[in-house]
N, CA, C, O and CB atoms as a CASP TS submission, in Angstrom:
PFRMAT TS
TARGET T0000
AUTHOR 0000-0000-0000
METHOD Language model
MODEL 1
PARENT N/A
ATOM      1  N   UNK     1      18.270 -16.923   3.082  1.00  0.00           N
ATOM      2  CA  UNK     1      17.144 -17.236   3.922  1.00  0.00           C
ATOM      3  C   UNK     1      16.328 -18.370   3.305  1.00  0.00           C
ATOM      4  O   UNK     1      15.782 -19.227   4.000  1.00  0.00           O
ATOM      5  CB  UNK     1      16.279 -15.997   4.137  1.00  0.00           C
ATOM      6  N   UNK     2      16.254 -18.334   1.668  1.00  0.00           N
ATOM      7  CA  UNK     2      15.341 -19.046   1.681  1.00  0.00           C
ATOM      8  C   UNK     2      15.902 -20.788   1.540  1.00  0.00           C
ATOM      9  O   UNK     2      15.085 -21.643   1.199  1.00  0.00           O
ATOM     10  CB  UNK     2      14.448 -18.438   0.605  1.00  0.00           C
ATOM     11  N   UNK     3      16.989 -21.065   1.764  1.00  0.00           N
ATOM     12  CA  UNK     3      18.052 -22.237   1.308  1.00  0.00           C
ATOM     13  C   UNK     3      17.996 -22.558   2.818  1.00  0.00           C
ATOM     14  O   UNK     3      17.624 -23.698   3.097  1.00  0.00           O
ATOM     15  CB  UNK     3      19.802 -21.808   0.469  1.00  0.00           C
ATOM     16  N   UNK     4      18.310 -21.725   3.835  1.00  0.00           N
ATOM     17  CA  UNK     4      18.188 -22.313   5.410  1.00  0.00           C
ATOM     18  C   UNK     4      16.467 -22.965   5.088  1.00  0.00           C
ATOM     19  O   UNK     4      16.158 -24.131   5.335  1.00  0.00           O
ATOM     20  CB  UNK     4      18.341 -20.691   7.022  1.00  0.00           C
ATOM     21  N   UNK     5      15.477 -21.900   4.486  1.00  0.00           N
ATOM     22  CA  UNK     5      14.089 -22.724   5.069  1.00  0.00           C
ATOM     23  C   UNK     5      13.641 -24.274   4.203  1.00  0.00           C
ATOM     24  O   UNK     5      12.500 -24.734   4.242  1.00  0.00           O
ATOM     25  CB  UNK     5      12.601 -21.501   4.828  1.00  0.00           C
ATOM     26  N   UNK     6      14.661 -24.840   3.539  1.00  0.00           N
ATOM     27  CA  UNK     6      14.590 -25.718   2.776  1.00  0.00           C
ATOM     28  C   UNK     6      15.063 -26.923   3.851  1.00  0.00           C
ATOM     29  O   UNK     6      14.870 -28.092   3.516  1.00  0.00           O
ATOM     30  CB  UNK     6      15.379 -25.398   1.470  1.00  0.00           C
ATOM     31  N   UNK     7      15.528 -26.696   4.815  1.00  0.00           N
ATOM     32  CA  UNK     7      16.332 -27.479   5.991  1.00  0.00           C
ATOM     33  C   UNK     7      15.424 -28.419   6.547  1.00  0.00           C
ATOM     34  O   UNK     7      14.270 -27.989   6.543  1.00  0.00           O
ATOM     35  CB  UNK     7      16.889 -26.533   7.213  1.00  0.00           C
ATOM     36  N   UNK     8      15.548 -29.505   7.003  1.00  0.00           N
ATOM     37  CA  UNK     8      14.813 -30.235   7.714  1.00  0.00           C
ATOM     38  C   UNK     8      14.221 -29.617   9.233  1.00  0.00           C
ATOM     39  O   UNK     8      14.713 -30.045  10.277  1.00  0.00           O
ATOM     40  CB  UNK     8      15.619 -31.389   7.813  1.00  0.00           C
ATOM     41  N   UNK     9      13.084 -28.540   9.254  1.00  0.00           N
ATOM     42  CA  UNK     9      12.812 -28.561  10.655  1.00  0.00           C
ATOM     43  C   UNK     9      12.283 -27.116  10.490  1.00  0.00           C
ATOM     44  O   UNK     9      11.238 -26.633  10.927  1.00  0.00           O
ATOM     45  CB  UNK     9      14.121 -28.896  11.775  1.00  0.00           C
ATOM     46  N   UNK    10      13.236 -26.560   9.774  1.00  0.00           N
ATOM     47  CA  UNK    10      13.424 -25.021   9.256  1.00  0.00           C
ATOM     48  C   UNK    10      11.692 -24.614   9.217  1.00  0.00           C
ATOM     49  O   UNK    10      10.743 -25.377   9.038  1.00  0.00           O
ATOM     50  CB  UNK    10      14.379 -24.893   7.384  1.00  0.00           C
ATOM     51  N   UNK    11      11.695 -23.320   9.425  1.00  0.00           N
ATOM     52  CA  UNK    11      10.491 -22.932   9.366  1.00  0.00           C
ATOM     53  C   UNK    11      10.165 -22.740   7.661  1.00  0.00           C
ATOM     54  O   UNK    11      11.045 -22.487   6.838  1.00  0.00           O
ATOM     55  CB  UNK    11      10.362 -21.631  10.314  1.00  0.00           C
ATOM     56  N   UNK    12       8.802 -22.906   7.357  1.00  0.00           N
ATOM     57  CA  UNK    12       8.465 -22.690   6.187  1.00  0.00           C
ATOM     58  C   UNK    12       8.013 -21.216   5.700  1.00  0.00           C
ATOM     59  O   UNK    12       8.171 -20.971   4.504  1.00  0.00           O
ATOM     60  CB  UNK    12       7.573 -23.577   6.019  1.00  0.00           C
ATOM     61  N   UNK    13       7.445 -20.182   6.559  1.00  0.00           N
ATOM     62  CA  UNK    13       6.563 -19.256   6.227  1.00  0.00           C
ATOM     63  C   UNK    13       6.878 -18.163   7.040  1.00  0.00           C
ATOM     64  O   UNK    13       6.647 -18.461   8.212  1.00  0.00           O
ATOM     65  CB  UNK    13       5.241 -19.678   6.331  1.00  0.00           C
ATOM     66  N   UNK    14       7.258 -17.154   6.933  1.00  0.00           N
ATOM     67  CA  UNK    14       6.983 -16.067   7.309  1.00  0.00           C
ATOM     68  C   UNK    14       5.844 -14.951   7.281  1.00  0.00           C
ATOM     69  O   UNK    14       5.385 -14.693   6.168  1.00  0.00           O
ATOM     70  CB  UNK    14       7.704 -15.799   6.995  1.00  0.00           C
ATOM     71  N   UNK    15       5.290 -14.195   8.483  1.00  0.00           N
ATOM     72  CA  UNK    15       4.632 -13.799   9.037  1.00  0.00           C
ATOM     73  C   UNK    15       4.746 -12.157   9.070  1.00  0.00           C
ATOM     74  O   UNK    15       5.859 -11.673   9.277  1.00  0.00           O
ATOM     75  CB  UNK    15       4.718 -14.511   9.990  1.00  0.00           C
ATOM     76  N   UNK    16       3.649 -11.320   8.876  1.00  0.00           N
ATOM     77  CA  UNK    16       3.783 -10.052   8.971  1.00  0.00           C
ATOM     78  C   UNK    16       2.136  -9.722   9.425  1.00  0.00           C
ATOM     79  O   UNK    16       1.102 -10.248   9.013  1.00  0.00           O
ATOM     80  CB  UNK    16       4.431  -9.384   7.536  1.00  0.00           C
ATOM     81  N   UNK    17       2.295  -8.874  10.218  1.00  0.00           N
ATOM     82  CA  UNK    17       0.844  -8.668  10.958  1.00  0.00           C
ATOM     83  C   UNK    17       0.902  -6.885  11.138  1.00  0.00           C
ATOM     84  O   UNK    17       0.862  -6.364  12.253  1.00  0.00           O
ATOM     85  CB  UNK    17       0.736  -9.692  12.795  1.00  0.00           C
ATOM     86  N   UNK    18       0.975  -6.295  10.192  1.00  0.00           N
ATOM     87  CA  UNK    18       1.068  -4.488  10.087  1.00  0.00           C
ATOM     88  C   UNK    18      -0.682  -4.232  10.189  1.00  0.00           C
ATOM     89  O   UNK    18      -1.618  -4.921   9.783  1.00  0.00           O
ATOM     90  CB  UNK    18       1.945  -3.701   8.116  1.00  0.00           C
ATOM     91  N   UNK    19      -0.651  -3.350  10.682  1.00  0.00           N
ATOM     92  CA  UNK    19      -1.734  -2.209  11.168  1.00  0.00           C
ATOM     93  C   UNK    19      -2.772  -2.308   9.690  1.00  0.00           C
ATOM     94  O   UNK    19      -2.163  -2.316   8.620  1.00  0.00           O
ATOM     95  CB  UNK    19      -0.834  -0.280  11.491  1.00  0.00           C
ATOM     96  N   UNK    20      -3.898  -2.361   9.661  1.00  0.00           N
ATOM     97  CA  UNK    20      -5.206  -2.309   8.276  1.00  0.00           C
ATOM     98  C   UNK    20      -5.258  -1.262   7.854  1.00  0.00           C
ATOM     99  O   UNK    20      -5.737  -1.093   6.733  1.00  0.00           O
ATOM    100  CB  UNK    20      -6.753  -2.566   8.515  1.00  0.00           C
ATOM    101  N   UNK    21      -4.857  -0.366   8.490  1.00  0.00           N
ATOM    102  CA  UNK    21      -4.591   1.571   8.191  1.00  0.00           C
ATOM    103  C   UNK    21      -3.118   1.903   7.847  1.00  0.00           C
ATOM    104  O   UNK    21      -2.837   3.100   7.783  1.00  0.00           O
ATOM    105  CB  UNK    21      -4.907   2.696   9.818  1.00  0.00           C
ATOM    106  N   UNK    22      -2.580   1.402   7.721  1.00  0.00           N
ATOM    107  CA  UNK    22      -0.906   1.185   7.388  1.00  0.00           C
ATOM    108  C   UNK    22      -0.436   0.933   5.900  1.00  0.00           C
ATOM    109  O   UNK    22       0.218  -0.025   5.487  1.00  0.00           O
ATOM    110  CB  UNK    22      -0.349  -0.162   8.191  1.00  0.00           C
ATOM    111  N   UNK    23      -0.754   1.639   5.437  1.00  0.00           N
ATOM    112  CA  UNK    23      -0.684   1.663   3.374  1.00  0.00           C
ATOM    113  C   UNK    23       0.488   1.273   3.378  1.00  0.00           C
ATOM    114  O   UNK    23       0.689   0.202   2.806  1.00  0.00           O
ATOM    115  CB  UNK    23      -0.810   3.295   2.232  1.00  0.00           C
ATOM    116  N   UNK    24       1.279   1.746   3.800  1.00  0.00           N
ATOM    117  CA  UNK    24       2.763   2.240   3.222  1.00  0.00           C
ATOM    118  C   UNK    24       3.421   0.434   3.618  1.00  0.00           C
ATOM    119  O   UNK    24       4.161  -0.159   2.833  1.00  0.00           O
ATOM    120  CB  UNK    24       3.744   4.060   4.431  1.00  0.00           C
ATOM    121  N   UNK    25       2.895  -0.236   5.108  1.00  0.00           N
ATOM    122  CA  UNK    25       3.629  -1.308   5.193  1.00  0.00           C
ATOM    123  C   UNK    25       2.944  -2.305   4.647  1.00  0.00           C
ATOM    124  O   UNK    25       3.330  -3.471   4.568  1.00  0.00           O
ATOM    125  CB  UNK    25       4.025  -1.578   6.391  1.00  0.00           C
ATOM    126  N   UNK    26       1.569  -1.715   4.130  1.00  0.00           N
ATOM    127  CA  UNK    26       0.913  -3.260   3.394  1.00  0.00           C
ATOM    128  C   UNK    26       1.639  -3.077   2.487  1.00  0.00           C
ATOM    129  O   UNK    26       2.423  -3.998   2.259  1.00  0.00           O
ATOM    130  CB  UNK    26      -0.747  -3.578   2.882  1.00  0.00           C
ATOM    131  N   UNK    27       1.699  -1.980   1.687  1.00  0.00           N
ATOM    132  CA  UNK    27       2.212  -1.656   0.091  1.00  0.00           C
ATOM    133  C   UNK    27       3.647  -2.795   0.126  1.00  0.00           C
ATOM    134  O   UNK    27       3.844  -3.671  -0.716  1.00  0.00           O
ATOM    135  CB  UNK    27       2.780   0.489  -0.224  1.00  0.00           C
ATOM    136  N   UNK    28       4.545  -2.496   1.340  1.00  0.00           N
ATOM    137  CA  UNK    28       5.828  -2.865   1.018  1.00  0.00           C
ATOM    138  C   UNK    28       5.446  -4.414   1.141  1.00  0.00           C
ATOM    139  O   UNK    28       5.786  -5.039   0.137  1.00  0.00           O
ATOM    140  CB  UNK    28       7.081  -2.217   2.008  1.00  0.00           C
ATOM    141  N   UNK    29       4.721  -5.309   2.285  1.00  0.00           N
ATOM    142  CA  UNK    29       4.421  -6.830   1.719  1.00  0.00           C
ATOM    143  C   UNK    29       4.230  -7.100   1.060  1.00  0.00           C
ATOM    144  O   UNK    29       4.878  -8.027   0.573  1.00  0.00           O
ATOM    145  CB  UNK    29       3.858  -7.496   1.875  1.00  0.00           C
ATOM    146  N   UNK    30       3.096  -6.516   0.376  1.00  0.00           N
ATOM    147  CA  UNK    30       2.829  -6.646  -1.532  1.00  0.00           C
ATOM    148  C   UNK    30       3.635  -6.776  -2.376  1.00  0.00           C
ATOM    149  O   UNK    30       3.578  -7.683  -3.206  1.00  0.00           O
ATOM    150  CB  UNK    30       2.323  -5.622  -2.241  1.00  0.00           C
ATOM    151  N   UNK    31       4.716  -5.734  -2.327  1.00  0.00           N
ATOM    152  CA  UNK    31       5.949  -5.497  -3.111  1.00  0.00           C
ATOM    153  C   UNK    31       6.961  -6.940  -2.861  1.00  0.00           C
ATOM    154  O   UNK    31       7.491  -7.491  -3.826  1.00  0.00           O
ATOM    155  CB  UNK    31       6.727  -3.940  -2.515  1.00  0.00           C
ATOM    156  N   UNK    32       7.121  -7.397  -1.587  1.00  0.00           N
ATOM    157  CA  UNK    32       8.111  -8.282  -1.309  1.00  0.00           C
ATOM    158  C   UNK    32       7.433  -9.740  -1.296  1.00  0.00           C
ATOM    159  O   UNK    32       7.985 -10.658  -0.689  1.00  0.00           O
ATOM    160  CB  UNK    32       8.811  -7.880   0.032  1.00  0.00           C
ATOM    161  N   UNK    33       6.283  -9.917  -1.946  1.00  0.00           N
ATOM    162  CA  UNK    33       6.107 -11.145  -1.925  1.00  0.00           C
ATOM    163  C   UNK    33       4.886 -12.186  -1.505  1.00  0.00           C
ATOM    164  O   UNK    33       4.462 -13.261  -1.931  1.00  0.00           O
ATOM    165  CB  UNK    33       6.955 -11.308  -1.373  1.00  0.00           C
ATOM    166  N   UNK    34       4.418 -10.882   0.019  1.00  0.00           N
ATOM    167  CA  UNK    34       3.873 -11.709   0.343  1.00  0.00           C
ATOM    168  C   UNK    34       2.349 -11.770  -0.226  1.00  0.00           C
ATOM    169  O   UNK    34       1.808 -11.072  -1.084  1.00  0.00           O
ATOM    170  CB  UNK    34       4.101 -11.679   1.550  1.00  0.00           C
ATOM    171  N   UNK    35       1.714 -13.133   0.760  1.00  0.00           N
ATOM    172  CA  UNK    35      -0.057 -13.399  -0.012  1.00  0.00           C
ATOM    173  C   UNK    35      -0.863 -12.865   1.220  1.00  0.00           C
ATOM    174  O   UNK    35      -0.534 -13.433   2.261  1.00  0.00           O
ATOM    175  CB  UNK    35      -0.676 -15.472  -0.441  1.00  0.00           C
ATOM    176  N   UNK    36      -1.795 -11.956   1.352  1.00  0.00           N
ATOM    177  CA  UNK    36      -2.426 -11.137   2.156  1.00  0.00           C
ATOM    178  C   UNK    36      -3.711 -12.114   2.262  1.00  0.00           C
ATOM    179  O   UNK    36      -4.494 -12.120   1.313  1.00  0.00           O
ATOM    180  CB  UNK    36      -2.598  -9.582   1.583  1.00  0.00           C
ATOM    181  N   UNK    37      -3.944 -12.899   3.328  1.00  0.00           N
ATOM    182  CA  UNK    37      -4.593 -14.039   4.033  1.00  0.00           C
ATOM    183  C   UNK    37      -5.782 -13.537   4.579  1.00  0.00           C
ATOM    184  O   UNK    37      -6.725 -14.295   4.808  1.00  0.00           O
ATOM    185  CB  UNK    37      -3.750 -14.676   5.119  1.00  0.00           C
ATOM    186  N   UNK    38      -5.862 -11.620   4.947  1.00  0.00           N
ATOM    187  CA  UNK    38      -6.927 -11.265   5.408  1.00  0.00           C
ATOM    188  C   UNK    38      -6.723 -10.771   6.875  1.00  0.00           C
ATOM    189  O   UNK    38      -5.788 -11.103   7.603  1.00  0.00           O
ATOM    190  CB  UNK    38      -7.814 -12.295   5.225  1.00  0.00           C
ATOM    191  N   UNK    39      -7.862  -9.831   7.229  1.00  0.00           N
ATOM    192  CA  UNK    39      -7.734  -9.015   8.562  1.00  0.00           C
ATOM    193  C   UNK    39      -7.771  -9.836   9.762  1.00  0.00           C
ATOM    194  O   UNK    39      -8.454 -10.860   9.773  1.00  0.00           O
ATOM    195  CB  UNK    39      -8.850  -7.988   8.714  1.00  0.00           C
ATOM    196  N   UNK    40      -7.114  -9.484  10.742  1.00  0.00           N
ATOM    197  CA  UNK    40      -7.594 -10.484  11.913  1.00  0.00           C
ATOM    198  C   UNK    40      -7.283  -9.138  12.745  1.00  0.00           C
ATOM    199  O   UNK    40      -7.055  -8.006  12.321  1.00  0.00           O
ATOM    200  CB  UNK    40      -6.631 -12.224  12.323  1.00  0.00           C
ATOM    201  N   UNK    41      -7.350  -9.658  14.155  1.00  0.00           N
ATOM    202  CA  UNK    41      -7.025  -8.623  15.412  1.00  0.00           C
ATOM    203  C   UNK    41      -5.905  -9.214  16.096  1.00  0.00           C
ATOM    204  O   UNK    41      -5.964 -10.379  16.489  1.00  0.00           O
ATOM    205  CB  UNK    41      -8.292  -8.407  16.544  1.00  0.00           C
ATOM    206  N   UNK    42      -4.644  -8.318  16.306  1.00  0.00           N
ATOM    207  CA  UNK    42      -3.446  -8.553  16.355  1.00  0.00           C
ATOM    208  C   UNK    42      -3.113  -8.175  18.018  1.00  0.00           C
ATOM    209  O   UNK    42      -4.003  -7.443  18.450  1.00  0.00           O
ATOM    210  CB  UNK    42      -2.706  -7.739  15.174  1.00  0.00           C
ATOM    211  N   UNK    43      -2.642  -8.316  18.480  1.00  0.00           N
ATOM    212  CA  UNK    43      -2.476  -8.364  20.315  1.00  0.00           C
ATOM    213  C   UNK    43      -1.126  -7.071  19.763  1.00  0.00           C
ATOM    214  O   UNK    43      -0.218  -7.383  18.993  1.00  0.00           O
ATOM    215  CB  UNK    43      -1.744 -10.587  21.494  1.00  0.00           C
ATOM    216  N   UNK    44      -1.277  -5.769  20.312  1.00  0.00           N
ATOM    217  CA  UNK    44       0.206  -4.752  19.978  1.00  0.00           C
ATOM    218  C   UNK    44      -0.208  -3.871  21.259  1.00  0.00           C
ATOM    219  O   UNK    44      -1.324  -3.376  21.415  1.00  0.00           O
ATOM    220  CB  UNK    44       0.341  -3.624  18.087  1.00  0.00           C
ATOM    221  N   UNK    45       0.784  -3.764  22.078  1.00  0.00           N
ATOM    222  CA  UNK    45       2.034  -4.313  22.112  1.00  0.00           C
ATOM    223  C   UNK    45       1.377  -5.701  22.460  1.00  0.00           C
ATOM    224  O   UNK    45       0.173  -5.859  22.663  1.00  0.00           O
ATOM    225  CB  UNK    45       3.182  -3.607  23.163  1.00  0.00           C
ATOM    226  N   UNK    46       2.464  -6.814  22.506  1.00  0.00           N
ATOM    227  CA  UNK    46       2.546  -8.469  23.044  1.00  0.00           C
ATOM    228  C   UNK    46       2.594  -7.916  24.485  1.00  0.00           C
ATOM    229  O   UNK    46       3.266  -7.011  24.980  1.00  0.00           O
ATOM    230  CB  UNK    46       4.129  -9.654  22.498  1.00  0.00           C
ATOM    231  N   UNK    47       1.455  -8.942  25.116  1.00  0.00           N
ATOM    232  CA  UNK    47       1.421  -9.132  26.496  1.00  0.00           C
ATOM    233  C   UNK    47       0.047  -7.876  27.235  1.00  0.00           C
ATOM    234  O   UNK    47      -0.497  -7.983  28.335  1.00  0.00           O
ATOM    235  CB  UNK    47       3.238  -8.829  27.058  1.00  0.00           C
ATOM    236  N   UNK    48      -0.188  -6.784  26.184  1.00  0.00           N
ATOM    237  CA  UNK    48      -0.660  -5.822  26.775  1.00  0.00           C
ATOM    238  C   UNK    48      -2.233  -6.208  26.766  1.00  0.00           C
ATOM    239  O   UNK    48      -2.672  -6.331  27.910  1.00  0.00           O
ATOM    240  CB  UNK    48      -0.206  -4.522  26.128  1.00  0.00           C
ATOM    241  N   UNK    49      -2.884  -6.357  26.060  1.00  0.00           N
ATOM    242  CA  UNK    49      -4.564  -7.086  25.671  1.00  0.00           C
ATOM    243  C   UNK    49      -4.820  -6.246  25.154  1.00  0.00           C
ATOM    244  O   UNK    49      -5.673  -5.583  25.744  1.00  0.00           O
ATOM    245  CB  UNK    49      -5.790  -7.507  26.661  1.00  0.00           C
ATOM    246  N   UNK    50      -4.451  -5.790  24.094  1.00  0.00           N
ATOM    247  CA  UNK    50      -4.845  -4.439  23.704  1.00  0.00           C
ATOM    248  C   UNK    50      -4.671  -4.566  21.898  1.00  0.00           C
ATOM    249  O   UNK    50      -3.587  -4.494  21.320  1.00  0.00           O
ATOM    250  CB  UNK    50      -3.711  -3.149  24.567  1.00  0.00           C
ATOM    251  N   UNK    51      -6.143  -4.786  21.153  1.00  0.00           N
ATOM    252  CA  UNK    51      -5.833  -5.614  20.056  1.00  0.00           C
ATOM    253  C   UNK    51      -5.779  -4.670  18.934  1.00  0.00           C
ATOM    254  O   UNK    51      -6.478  -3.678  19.139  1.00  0.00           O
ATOM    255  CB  UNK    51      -6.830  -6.763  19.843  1.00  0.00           C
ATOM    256  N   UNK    52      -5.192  -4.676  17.866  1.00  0.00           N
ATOM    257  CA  UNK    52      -5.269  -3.465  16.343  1.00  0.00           C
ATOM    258  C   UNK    52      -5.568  -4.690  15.634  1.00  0.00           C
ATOM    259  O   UNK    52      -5.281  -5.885  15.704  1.00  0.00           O
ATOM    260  CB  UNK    52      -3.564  -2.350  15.596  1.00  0.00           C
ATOM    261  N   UNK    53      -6.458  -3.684  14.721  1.00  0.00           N
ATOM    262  CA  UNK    53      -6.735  -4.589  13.322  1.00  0.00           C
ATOM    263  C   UNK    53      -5.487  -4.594  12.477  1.00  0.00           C
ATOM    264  O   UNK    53      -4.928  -3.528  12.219  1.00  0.00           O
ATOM    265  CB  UNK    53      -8.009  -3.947  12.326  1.00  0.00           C
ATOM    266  N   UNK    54      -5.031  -5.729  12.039  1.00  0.00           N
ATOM    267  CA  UNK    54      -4.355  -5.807  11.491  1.00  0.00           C
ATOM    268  C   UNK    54      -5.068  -6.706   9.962  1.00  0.00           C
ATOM    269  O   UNK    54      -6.175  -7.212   9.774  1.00  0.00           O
ATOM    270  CB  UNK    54      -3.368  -6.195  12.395  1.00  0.00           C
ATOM    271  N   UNK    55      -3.474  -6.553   8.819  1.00  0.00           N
ATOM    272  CA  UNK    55      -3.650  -7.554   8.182  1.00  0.00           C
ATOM    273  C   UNK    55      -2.960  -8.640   8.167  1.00  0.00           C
ATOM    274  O   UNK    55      -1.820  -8.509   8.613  1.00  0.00           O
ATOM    275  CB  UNK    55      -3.727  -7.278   7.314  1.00  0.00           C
ATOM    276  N   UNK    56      -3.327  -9.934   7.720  1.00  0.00           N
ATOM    277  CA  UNK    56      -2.055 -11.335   8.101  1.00  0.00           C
ATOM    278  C   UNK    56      -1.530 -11.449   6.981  1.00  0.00           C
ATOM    279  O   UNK    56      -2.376 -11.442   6.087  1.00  0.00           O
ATOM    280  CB  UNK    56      -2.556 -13.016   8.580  1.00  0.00           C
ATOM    281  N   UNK    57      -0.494 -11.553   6.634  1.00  0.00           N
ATOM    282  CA  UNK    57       0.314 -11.851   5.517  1.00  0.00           C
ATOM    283  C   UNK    57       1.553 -12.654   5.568  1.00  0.00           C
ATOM    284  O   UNK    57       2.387 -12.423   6.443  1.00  0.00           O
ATOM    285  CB  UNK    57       0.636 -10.756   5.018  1.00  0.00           C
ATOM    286  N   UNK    58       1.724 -13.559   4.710  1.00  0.00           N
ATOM    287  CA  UNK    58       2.888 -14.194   4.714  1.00  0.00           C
ATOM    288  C   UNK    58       3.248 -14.684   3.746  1.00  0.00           C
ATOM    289  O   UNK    58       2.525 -14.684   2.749  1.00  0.00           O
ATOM    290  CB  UNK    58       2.995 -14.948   5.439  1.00  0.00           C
ATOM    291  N   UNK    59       4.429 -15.226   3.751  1.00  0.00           N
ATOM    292  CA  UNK    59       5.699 -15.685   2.811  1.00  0.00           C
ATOM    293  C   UNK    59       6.125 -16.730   2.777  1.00  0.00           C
ATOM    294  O   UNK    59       6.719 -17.168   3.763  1.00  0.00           O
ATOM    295  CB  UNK    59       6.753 -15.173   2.955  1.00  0.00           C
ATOM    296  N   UNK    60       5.977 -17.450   1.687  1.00  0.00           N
ATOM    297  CA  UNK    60       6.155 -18.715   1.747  1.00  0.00           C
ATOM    298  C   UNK    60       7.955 -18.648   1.422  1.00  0.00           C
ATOM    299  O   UNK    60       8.651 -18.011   0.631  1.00  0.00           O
ATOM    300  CB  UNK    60       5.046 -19.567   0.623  1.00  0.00           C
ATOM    301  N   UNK    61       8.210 -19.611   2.435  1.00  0.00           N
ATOM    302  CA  UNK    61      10.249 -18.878   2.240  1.00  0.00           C
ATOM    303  C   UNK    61      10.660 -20.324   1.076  1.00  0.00           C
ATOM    304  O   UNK    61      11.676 -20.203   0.391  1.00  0.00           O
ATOM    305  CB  UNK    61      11.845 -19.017   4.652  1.00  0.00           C
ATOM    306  N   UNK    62       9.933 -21.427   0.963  1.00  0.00           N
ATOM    307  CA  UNK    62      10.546 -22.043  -0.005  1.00  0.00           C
ATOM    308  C   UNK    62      10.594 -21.879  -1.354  1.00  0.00           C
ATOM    309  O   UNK    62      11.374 -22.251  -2.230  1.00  0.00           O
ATOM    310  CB  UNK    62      10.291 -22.937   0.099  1.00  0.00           C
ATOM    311  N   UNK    63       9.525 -21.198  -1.330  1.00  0.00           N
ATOM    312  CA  UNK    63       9.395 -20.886  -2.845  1.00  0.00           C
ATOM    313  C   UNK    63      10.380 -20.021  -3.439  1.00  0.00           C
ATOM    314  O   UNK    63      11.006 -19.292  -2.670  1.00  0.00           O
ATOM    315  CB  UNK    63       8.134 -20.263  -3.141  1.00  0.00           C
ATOM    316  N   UNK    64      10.682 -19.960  -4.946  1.00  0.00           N
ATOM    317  CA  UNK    64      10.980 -19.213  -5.737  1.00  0.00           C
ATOM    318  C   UNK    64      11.185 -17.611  -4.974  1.00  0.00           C
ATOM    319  O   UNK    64      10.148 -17.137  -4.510  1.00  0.00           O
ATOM    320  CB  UNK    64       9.966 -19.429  -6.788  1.00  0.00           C
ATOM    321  N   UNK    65      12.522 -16.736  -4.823  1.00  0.00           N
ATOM    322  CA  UNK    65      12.242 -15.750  -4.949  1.00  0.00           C
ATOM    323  C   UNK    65      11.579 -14.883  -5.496  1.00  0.00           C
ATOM    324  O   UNK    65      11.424 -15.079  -6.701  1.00  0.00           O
ATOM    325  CB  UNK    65      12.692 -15.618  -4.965  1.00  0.00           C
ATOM    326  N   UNK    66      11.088 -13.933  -5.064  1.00  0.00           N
ATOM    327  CA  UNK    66      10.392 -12.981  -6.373  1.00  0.00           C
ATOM    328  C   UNK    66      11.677 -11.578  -6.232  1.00  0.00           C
ATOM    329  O   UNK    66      12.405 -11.170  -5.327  1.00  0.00           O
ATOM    330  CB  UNK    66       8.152 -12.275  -5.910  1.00  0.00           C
ATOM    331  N   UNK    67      11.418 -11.179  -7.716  1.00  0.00           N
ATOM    332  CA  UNK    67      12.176  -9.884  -8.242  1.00  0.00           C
ATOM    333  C   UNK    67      11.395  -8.655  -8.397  1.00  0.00           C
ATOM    334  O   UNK    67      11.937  -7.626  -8.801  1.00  0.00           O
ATOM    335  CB  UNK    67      12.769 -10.120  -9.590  1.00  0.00           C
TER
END
């Protein structure tokens, strides 16, 4: 994944938007990498108007794996 995002065009960053009450899936972004950017209000389901606090987090895919 992270050798495709090195590509000319390729996306750079990945995105995770889990629930602010959701330990277990912040815990696992934490664990995998990502940088926690802060709460926003997340549209769940898509299309419905119906917003959860979420947190924003993402992954920078060029960088260095982490272990």
């Amino acid at each position: 994944m992270r050798e495709a995002a090195r590509r000319p065009g390729a996306p750079r960053t990945l995105h995770a938007f889990p629930s602010a009450r959701n330990a277990p899936s912040n815990a696992l972004c934490r664990r995998l990498g990502f940088t926690l950017s802060g709460p926003c209000d997340f549209e769940y389901p898509r299309g419905s108007g119906t917003l959860m606090r979420s947190n924003a987090w993402v992954l920078d895919l060029t960088g260095p794996a982490r272990r």
